[in-house]
Structure formats: structure tokens, C-alpha cells
C-alpha positions in Angstrom: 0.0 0.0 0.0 1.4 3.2 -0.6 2.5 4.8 2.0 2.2 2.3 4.7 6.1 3.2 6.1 4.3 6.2 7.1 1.0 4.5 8.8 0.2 3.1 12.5 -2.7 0.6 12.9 -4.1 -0.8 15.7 -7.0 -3.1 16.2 -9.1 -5.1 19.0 -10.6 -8.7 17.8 -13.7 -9.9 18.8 -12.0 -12.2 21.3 -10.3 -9.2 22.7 -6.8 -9.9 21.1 -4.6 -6.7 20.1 -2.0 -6.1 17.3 0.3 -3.1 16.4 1.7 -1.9 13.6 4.5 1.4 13.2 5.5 1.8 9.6 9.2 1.4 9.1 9.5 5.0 8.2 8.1 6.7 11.5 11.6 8.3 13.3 9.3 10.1 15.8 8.9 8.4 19.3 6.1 5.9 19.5 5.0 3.3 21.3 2.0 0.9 21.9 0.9 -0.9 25.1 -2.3 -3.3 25.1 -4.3 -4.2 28.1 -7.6 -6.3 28.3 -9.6 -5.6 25.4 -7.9 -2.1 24.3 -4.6 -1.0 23.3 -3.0 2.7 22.5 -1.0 3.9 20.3 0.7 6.8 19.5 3.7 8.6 17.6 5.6 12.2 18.1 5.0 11.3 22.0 6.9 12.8 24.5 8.2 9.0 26.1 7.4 5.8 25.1 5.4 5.4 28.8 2.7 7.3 27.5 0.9 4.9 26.2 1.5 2.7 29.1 0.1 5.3 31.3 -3.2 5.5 29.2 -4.1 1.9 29.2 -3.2 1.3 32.8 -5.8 4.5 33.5 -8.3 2.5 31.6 -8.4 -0.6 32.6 -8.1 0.7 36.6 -12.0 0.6 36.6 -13.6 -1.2 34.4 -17.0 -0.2 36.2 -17.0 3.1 35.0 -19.0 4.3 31.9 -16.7 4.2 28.6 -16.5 7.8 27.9 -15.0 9.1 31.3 -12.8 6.1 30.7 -11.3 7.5 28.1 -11.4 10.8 29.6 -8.8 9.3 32.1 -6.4 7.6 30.1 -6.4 10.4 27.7 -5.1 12.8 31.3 -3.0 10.0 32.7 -0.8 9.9 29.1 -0.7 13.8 29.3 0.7 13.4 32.9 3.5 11.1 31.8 4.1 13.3 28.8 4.3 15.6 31.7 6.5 13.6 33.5 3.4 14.3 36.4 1.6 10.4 36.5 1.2 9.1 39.7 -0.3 6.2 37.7 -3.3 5.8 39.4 -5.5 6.6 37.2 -7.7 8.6 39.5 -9.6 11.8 38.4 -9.0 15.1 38.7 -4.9 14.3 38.2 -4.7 17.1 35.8 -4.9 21.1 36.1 -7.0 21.2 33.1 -9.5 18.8 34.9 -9.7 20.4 37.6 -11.1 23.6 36.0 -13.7 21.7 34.1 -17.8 22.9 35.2 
């Protein structure tokens, strides 16, 4: 495909199973990390723990509704980019949170 060394792809299966792919020309830093059921991925990051720190936030409570899931993986990867995750994966972490209505 054209362009591929240029593409990242990541997918779920129905089963649950995760796969990665980085193209061969990225030179940018980027990592994956998969969990139960999800995976991340991301390029031009700040450390390759980013994406680590994103599925660990998501998976810490599985209870809670998808969306505010997300919301907390997307802050915990902006704390490592921060170099500010406690890992945790508990809200209001960020200062941007915490000025949110």
C-alpha cells in the first residue's frame, strides 16, 4: 500500500486480542501498550510510557461508563508526557480537569 512506512494501525478482535503496527518509516517516538480488550498507540510522544500510562488509567475501573474512561487515560498519558503520572488513574490528576464545570 502506498505509504504504509508512514501509517500506524491498531486493532481489537472480537475475542479481545490486540495487534500493532508502526511503519518502518516513522523516526518520531512511538509506542504501543495493550491491556484487556484495548490498546494505545501513539507517535511524536513525548516518552514511550505514555501509552503505558493510558491503558493502565483505563483498565483501573472497568466499572465506570466508557466515555469518562477515556477521559482518564487520555489525562493519565498527558501526565507522563508531563512527566506528572502518579499512575493511578484517578480523576482530577490534571490542572486542566480540575477547571472543568
Amino acid at each position: 500500500a502506498r505509504g504504509i512506512g508512514w501509517r500506524q494501525l491498531a486493532v481489537v478482535d472480537g475475542k479481545g486480542g490486540t495487534a500493532a503496527y508502526h511503519g518502518a518509516r516513522i523516526t518520531s517516538v512511538h509506542s504501543d501498550h495493550a491491556g484487556v480488550g484495548c490498546i494505545t498507540i501513539g507517535n511524536i510522544l513525548a516518552n514511550t510510557g505514555v501509552t503505558r500510562a493510558m491503558v493502565e488509567s483505563f483498565c483501573a475501573d472497568p466499572e465506570l461508563h466508557i466515555a469518562e474512561r477515556l477521559v482518564r487515560a487520555m489525562e493519565q498519558g498527558t501526565l507522563r508526557a508531563e512527566n506528572r503520572n502518579d499512575n493511578s488513574g484517578k480523576r482530577g490528576q490534571h490542572p486542566a480537569r480540575a477547571r472543568r464545570p
